[in-house]
N, CA and C of each residue as an Amber inpcrd file, in Angstrom:
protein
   297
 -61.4220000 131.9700000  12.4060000 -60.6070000 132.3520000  11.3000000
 -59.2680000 132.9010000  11.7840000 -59.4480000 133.6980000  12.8490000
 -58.0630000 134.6750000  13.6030000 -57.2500000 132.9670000  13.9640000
 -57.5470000 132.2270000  14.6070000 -57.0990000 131.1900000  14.7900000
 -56.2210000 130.3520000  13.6540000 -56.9080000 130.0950000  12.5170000
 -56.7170000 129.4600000  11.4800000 -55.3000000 130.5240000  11.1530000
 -55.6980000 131.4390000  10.9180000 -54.1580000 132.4770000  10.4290000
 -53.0590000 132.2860000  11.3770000 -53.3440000 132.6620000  12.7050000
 -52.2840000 132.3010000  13.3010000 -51.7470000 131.2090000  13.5820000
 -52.1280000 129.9400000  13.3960000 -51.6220000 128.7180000  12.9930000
 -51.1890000 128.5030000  12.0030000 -51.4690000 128.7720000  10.8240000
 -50.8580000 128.7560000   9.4370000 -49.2060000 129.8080000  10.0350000
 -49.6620000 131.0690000  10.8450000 -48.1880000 132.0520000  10.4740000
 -47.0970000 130.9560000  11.1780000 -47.5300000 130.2460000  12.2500000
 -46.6570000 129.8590000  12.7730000 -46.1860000 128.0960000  12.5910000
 -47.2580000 127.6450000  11.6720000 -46.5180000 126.6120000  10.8650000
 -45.9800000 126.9990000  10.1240000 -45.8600000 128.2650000   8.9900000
 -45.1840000 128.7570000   8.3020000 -43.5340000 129.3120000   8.8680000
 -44.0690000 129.5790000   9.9380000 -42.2750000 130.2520000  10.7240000
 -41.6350000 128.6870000  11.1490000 -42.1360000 127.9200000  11.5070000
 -41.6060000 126.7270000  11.4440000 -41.6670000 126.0990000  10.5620000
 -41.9250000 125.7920000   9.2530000 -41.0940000 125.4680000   7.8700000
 -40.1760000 126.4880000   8.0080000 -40.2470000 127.7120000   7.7160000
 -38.8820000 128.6390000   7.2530000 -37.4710000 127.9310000   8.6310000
 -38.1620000 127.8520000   9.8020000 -37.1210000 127.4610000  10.6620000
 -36.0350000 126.3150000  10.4970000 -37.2550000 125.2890000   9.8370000
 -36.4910000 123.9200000   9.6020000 -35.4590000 123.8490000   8.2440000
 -36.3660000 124.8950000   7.1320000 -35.2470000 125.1740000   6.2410000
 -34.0770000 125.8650000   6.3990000 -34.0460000 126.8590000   7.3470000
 -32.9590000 127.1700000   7.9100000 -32.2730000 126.0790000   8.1330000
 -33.0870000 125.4530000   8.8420000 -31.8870000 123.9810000   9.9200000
 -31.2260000 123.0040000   8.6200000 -32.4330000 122.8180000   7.8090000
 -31.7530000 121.8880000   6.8390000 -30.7910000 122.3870000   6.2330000
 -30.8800000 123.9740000   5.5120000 -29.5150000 124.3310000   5.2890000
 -28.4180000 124.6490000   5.8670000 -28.5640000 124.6520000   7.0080000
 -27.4890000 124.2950000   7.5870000 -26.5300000 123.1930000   7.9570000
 -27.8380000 122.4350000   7.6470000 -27.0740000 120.5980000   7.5980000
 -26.8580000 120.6600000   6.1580000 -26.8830000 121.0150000   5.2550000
 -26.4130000 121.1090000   4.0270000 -25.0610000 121.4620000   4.1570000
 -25.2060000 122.8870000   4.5150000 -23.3530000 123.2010000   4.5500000
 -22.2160000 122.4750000   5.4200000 -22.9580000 121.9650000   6.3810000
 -21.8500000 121.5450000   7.5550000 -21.6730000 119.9260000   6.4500000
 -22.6900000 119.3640000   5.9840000 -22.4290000 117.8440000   5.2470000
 -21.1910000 118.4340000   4.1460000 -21.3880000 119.5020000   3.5960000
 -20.8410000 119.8490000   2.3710000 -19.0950000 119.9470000   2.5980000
 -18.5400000 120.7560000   4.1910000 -17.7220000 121.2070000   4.3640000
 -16.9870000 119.9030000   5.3290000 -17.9460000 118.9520000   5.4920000
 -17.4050000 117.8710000   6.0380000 -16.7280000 116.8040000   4.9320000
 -18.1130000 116.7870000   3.6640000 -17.1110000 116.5360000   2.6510000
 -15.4190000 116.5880000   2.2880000 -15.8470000 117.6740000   1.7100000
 -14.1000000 118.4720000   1.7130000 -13.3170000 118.0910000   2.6260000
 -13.5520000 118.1430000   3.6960000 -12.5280000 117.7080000   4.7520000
 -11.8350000 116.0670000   4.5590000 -12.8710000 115.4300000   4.8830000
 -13.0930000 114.1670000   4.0680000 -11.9590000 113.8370000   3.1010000
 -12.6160000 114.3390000   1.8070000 -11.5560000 114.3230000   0.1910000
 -10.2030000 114.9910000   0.6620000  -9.9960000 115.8160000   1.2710000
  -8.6480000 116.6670000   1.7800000  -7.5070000 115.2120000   2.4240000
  -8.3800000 114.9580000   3.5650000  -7.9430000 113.4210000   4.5330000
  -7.7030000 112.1870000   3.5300000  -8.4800000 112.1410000   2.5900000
  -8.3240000 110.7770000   1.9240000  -6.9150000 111.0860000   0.7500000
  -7.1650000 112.0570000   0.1740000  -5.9800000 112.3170000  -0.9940000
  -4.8440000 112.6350000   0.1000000  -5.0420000 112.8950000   1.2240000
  -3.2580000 113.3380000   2.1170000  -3.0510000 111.2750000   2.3300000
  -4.1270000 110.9170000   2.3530000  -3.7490000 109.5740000   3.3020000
  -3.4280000 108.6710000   1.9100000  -3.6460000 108.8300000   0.9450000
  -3.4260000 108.2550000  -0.0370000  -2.2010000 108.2960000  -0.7860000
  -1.4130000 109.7910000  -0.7380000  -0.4000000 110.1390000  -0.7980000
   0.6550000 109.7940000   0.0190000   0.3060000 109.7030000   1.4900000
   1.4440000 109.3380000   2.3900000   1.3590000 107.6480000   2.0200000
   0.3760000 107.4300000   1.6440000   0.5410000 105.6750000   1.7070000
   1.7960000 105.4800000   0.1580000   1.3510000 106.4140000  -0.9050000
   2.6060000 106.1460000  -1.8970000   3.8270000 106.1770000  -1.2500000
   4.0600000 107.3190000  -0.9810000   5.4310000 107.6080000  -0.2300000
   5.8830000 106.5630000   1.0000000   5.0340000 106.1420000   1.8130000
   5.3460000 104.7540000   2.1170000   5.9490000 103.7170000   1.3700000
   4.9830000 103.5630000   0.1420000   5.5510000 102.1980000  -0.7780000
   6.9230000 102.6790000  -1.1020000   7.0940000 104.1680000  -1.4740000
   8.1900000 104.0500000  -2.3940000   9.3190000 104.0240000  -1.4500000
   8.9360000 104.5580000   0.0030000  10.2460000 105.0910000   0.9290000
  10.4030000 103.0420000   1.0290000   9.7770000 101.7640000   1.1620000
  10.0330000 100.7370000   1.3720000  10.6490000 100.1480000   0.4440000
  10.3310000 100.5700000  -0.6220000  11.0130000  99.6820000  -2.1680000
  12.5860000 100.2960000  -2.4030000  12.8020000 101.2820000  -1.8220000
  13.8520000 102.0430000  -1.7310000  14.7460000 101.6120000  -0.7560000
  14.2120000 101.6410000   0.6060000  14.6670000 100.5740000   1.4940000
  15.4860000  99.1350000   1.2500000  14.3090000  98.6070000   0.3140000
  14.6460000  97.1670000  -0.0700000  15.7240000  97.2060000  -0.9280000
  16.0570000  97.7330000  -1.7500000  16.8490000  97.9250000  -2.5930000
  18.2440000  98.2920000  -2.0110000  18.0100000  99.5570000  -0.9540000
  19.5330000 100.0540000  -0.4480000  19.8050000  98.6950000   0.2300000
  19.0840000  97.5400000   1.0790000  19.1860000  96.6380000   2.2360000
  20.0300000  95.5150000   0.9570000  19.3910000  95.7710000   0.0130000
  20.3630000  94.6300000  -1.4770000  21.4710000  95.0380000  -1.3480000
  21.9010000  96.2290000  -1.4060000  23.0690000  96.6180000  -2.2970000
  23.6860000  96.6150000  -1.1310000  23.7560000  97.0620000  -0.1340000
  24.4040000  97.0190000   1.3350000  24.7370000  95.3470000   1.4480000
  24.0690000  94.2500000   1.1320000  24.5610000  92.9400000   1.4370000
  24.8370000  92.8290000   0.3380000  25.3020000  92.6840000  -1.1590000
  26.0430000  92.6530000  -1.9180000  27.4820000  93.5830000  -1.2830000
  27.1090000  94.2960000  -1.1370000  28.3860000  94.6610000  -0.6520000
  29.0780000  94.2660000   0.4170000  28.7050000  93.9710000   1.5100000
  29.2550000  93.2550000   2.6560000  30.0060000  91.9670000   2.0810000
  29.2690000  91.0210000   0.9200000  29.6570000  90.0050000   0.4020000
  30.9290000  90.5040000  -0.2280000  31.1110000  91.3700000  -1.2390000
  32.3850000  91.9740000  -1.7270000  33.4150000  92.1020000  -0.8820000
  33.0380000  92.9800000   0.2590000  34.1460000  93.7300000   1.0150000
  34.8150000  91.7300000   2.3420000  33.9110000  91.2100000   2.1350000
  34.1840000  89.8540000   3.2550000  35.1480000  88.8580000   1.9090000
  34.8380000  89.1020000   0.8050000  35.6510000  88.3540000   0.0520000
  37.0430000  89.3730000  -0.3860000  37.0770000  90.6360000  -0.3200000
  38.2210000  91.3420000  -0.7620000  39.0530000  91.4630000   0.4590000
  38.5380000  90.9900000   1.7480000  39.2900000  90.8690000   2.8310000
  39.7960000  89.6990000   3.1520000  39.5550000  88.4810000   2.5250000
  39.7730000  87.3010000   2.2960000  41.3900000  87.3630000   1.4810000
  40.8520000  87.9760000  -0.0600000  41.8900000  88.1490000  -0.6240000
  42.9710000  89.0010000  -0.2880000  42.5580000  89.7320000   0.5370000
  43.7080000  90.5660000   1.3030000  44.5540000  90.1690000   2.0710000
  44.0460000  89.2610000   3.4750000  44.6880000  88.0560000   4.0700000
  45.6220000  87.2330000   3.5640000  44.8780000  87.2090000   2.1120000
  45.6090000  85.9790000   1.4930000  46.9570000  86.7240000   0.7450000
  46.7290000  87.7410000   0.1490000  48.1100000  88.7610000  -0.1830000
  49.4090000  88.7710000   1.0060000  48.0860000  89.1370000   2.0270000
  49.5450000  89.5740000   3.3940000  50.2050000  88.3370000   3.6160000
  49.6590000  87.2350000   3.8390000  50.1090000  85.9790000   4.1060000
  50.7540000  85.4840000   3.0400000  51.2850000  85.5230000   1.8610000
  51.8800000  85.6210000   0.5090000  52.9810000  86.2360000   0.5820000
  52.7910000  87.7390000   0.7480000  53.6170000  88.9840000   0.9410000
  54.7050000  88.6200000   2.3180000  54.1550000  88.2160000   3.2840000
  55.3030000  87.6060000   4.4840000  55.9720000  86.6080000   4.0920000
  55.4830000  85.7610000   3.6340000  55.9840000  84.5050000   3.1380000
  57.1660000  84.8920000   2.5550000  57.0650000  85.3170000   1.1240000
  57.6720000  85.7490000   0.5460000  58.9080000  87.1240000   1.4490000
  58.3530000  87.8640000   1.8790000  59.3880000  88.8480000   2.5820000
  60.5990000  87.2890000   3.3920000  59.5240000  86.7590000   3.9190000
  60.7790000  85.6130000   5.0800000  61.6370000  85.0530000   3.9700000
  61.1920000  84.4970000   2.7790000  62.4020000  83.8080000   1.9390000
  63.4760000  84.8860000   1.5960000  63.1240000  85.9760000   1.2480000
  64.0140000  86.9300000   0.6890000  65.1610000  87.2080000   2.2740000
  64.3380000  87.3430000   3.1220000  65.2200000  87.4280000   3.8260000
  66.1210000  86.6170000   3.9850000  65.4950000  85.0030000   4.5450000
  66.4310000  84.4420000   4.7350000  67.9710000  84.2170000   3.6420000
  67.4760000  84.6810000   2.5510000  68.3660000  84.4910000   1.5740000
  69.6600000  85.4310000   1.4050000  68.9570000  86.7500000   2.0530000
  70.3600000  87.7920000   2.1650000  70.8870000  86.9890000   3.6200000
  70.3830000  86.3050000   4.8180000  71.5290000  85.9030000   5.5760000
  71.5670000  84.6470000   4.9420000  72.2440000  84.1930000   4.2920000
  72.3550000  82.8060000   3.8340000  74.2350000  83.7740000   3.1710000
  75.2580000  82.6950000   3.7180000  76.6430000  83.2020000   3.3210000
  77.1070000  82.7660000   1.7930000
């Protein structure tokens, strides 16, 4: 009987032990969670801010070659002024030396 008890106390201290252990794998699963959800909503967030920092990108990379196109044709027309503008300066000139 002394036998029987002390086998029962000490299957009993080993359940209480393992429930210890399991709750402890409870909390560490629990707090790994969280960590987890913390990592996924940061990684989910930086991935927006990705899209938007690229669509933003794309857009300035538009307007930057629209504009290059502007400024390559207003330098065109500029050329074409100065080369107008001399032209014109040489006739006038020649015309004040003309007797």
């Amino acid at each position: 009987m002394l036998k029987l008890a002390v086998i029962l106390a000490l299957l009993s201290m080993t359940s209480l032990a393992q429930a210890k252990d399991v709750s402890a794998q409870q909390i560490g699963v629990e707090y790994a969670r969280g960590n987890l959800d913390k990592a996924d909503a940061e990684y989910k967030d930086n991935l927006q801010h990705v899209s938007e920092s690229e669509k933003r990108l794309t857009e300035a990379q538009n307007r930057l070659s629209d504009d290059r196109q502007k400024a390559a044709v207003s330098k065109k027309n500029l050329d074409e002024a100065k080369a107008k503008y001399s032209r014109a300066q040489e006739l006038l000139d020649q015309a004040w030396k003309k007797p």
